[in-house]
C-alpha positions as CSV (number, residue, x, y, z in Angstrom):
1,X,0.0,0.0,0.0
2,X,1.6,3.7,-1.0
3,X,3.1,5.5,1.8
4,X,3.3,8.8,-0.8
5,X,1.3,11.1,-2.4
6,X,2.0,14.0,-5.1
7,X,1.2,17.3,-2.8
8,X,-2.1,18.5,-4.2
9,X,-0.9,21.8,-4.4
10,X,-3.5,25.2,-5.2
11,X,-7.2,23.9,-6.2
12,X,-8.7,25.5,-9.1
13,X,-12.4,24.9,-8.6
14,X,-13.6,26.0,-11.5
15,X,-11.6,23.7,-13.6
16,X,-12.5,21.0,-11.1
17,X,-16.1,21.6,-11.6
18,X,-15.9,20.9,-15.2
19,X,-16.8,18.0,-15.2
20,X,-19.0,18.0,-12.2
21,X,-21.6,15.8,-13.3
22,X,-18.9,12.6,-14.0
23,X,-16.9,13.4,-10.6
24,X,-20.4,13.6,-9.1
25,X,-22.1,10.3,-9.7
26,X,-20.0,7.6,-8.1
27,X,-20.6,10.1,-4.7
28,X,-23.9,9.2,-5.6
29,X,-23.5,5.6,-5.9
30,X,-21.5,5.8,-2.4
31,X,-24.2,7.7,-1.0
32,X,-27.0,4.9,-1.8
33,X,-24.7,1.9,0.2
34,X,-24.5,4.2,3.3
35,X,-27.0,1.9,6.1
36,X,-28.0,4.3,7.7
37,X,-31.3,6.3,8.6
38,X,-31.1,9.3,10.6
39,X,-27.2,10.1,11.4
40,X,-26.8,12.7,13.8
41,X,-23.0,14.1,13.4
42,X,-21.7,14.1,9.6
43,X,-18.2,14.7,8.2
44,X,-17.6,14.9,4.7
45,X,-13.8,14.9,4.2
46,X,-12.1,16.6,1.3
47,X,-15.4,17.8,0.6
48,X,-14.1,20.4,-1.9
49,X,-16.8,22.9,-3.3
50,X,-19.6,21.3,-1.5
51,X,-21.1,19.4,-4.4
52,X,-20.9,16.2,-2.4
53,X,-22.0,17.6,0.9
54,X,-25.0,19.7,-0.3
55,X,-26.2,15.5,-1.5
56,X,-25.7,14.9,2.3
57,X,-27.6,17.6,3.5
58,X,-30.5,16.7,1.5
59,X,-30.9,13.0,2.2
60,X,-30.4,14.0,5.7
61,X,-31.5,17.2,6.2
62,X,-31.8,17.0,10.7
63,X,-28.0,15.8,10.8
64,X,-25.5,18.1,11.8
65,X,-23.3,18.3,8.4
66,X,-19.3,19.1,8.2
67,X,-17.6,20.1,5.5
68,X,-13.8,19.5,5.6
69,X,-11.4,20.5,3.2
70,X,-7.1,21.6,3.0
71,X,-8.6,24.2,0.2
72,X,-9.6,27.9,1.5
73,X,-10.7,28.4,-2.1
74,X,-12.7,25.4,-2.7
75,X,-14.4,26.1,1.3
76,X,-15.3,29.7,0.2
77,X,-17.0,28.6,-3.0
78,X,-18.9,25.6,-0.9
79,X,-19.9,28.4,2.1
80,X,-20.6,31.1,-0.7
81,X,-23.6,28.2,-2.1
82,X,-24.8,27.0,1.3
83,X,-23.9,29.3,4.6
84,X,-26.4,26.9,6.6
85,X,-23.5,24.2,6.8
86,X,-20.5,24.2,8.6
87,X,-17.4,24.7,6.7
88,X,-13.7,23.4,8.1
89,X,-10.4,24.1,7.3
90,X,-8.2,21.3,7.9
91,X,-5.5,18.9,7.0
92,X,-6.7,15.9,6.5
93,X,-3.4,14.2,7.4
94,X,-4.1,15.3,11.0
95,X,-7.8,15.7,11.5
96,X,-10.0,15.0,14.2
97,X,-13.4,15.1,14.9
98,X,-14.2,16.7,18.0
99,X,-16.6,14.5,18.9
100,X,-17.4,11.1,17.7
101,X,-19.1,10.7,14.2
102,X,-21.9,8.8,13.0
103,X,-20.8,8.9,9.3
104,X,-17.6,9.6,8.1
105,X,-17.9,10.3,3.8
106,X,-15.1,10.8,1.7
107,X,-15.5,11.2,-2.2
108,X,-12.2,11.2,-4.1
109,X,-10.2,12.4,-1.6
110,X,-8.2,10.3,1.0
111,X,-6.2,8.7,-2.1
112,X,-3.9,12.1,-1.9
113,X,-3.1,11.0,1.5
114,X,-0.1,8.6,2.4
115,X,0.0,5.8,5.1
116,X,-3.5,4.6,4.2
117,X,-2.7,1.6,6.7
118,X,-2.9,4.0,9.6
119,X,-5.1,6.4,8.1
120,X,-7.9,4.0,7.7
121,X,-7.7,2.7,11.0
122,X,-7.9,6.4,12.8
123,X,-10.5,7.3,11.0
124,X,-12.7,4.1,12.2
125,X,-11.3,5.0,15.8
126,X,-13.4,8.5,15.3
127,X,-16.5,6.6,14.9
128,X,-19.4,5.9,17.5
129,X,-20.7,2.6,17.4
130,X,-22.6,2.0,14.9
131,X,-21.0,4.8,12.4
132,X,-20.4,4.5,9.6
133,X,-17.1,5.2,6.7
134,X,-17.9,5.6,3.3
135,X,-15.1,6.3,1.3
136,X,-14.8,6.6,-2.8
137,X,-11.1,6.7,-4.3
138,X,-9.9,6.9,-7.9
139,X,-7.6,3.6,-9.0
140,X,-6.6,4.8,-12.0
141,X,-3.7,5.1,-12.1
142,X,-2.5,2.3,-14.2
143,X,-4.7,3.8,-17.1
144,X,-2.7,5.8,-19.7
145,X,-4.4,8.9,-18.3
146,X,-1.8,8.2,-15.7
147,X,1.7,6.2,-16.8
148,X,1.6,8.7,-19.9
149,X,1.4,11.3,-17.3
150,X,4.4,9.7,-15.7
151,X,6.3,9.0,-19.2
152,X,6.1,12.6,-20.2
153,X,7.0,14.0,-16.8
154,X,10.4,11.6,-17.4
155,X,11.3,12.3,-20.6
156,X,12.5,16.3,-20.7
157,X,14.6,18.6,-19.2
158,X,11.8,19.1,-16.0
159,X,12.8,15.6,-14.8
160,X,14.2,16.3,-11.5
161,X,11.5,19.1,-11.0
162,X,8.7,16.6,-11.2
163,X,10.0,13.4,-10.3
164,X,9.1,13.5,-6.6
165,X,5.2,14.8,-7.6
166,X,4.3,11.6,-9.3
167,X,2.2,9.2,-7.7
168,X,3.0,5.6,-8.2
169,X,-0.4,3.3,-6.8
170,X,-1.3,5.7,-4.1
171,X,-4.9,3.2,-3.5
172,X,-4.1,-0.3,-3.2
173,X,-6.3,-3.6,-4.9
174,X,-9.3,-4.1,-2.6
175,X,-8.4,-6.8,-0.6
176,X,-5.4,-4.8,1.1
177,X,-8.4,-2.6,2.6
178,X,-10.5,-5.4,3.6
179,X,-7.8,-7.1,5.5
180,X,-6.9,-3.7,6.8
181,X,-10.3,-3.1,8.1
182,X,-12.1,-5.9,8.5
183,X,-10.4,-6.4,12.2
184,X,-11.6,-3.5,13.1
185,X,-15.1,-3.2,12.1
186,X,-18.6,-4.9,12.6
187,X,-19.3,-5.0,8.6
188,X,-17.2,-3.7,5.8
189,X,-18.1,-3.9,2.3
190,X,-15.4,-3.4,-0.7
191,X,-16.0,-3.1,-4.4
192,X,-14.4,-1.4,-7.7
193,X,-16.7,-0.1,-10.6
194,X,-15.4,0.9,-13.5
195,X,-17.0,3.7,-15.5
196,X,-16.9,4.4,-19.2
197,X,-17.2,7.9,-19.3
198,X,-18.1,9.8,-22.7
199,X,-16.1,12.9,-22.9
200,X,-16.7,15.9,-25.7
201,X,-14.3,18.5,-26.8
202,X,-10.3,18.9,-27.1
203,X,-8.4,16.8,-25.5
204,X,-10.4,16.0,-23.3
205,X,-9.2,13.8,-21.2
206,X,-6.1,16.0,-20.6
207,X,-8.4,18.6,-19.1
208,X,-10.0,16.0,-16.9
209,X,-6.3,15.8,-15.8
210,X,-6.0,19.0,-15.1
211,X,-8.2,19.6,-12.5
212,X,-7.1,16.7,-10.3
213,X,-3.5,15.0,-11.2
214,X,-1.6,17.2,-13.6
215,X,-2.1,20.0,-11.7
216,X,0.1,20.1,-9.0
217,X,3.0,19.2,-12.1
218,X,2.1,22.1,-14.4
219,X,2.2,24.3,-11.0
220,X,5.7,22.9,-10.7
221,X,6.8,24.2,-14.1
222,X,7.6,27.7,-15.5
223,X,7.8,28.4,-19.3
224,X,8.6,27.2,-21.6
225,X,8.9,24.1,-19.6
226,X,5.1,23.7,-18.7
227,X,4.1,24.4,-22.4
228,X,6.4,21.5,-23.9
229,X,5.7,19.2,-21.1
230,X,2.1,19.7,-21.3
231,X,2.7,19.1,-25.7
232,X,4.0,15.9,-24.6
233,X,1.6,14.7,-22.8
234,X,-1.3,16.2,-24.6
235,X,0.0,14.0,-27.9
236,X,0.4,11.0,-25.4
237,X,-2.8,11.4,-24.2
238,X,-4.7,11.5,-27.7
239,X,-2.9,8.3,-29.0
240,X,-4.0,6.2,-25.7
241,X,-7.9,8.0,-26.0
242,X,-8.6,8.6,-29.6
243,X,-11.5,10.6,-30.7
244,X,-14.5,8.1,-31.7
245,X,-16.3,8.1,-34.9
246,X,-19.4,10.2,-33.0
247,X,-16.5,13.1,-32.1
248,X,-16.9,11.9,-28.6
249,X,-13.7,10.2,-26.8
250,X,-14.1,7.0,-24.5
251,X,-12.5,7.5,-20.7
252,X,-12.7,4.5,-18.5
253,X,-12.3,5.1,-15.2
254,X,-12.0,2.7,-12.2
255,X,-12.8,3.9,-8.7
256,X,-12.5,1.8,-5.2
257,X,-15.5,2.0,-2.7
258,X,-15.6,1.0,0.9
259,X,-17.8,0.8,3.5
260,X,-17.3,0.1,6.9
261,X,-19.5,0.2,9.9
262,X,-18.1,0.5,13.4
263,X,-18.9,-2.5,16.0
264,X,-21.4,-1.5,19.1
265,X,-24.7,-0.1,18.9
266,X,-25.9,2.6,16.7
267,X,-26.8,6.0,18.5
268,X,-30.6,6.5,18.8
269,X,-30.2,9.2,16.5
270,X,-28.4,7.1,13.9
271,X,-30.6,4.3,13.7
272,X,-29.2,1.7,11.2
273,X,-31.4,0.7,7.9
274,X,-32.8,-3.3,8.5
275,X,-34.2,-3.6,5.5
């Protein structure tokens, strides 16, 4: 399991958000395994802009809601759209709940962390029995979106500058987290989708890139560095994705999903679904 994990650097949420529909559904999907009915205390880590925690709000709209981020830009675009919820600043590496938490969400976050095998753990110990941690992390980062990534970063004069901001596997195959986990916890489930997402315009999965993994490496570079390693990687990129007959280009995408629940009794506010 990766111990490392590129810095994510200065958050653009705009560019983030363009794709806000695709980033947005396997939250959903997480969301809709969550067993629970009436959670009292929420955290949604890394929530970002708020997209995912505005979904929390609404299924449940009585529980005290959280949202937790490392970005002050993407917290004042979240609290700009909904003031009602809380909004924290923190890093993730080192946060704590100040009290107990009946549900724990994460969407496409934690895998920027490092030391998952005592991250994951920690972040159980911060539930109350019964709670719940839903977590959703890309793992895909054997996909060309990401070894081209790593190929072009290699293969110019910005070597050194960006050798130490590529991630390697920073989420590990399934089973590592159920056998992480499943010591600890009353029920865990683990699963991988896979989605083939339909892309339109320029290079487009580059831009996808852009607002979560290349980032931080164009940030690294001045010009005319960024400009040729970004060339690079943009004709790597088309070769691996090429544009389908339609105009559209294919992007599969795999993503990891856990859920554990905490052993003990539920709170009576966070009564767990039977059915």
């Amino acid at each position: 399991m990766s111990t490392r994990s590129p810095h994510p650097g200065r958050w653009d949420p705009a560019k983030y958000l363009e794709f806000a529909d695709l980033r947005l559904r396997p939250a959903r999907d997480l969301l809709a395994r969550v067993p629970l009915d009436a959670p009292g205390v929420v955290y949604d880590l890394g929530c970002g802009a708020g997209n995912v925690t505005r979904l929390l709000a609404r299924r449940w709209p009585a529980a005290r809601i959280t949202g937790v981020d490392g970005s002050a830009a993407m917290l004042a675009m979240a609290a700009g759209a909904v003031p009602a919820l809380a909004w924290v600043e923190a890093d993730l590496r080192t946060w704590a709940p100040p009290e107990p938490a009946d549900l724990i969400f994460s969407n496409a976050a934690l895998h920027w962390l490092p030391e998952h095998t005592r991250l994951f753990p920690r972040l159980v110990g911060h539930l109350r029995g019964g709670g719940v941690l839903a977590v959703q992390m890309p793992r895909n980062h054997g996909a060309p979106s990401h070894t081209e990534m790593r190929a072009a970063a290699q293969a110019g004069a910005w070597r050194d500058r960006l050798g130490g901001l590529i991630a390697g596997r920073p989420v590990a195959p399934p089973e590592s987290y159920y056998d992480l986990l499943a010591p600890h916890v009353a029920a865990l489930e683990v699963w991988e989708t896979e989605y083939l997402q339909v892309l339109e315009g320029a290079h487009p999965v580059v831009e996808w890139t852009k607002g979560s993994a290349l980032r931080p490496l164009l940030e690294a570079l001045e010009e005319p560095d960024r400009s040729a390693f970004l060339a690079d990687y943009i004709a790597r990129v088309d070769r691996a994705y090429p544009r389908r007959p339609d105009g559209r280009t294919l992007f599969p995408f795999r993503r990891l999903f856990l859920v554990a629940t905490a052993p003990g009794r539920p709170a009576r506010d966070a009564i767990m679904r039977t059915a």
